[in-house]
N, C-alpha and C positions, 0 to 999 in steps of 0.2 A: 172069022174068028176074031180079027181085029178090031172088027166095028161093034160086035160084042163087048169085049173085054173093055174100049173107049166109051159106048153107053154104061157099063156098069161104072166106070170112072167117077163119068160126069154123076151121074144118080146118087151114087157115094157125095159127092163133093156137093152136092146140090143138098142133100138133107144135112151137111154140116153145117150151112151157112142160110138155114131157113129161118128168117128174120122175122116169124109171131111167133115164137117160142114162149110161153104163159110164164109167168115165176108167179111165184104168191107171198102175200105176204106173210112175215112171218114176227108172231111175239111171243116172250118168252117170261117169266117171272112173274113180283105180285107187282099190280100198280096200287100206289102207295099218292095221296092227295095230301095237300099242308091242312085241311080238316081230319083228317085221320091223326096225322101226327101231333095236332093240338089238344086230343083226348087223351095222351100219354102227361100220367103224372109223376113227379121224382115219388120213388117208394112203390110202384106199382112189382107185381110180383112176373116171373117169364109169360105163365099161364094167362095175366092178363093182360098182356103187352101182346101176346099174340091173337085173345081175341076179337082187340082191338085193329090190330094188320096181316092179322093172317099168322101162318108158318113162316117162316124165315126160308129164303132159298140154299143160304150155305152157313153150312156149322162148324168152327175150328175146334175139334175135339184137346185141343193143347192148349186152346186159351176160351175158356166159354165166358171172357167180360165181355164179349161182344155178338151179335149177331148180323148177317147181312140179308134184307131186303133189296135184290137186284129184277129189275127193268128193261128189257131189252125188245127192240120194234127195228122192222127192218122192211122197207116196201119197196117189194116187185124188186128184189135183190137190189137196190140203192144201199145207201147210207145206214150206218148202224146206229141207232139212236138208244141212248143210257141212260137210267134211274141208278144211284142207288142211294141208298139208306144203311147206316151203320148204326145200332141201336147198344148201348152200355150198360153195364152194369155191375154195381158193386154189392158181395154179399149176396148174388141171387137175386137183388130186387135192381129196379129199371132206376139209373140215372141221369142220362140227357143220350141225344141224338144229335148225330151230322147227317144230314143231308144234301145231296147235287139233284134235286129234282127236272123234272122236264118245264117247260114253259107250257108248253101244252100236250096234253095226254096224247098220240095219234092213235090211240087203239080204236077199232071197230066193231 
């Protein structure tokens, strides 16, 4: 019964600490290029600011002068790596942008 209960132990403890466990990678959001953002002109309307980048990822329904374009790459559970883009607007129509881009895209 001992040597039982000792193998189910070890078997237990042995698939805790099985070291190829797979992660994957993982990306989330739009990616967003400094050619993309050079097609946005002041006076552009929502509808064409987003044809130009897509949907926005997140909407502040209590302040719509702004929308966010966020970026997110994560490999084989490492490092979290960030895009975003924060797009303005006055009156409805597109004003300017700030952007923290990536240096380089790692998407696959």
């Amino acid at each position: 019964m001992q040597k039982l209960a000792v193998l189910l132990l070890v078997t237990f403890f042995a698939g805790c600490s099985f070291p190829g466990v797979y992660k994957i990678n993982v990306q989330q959001g739009n990616i967003l290029s400094e050619e993309e953002l050079t097609q946005l002109e002041e006076g552009m309307t929502r509808s064409q600011v987003r044809s130009v980048l897509g949907s926005p990822i997140m909407l502040n329904p209590a302040d719509t002068s702004r929308e966010y374009y966020i970026y997110t790459f994560q490999e084989s559970g490492g490092e979290i790596l960030e895009q975003r883009v924060v797009v303005y607007y006055d009156a409805d129509q597109y004003s300017h942008y700030e952007a923290q881009l990536l240096e380089e895209t790692p998407a696959y």
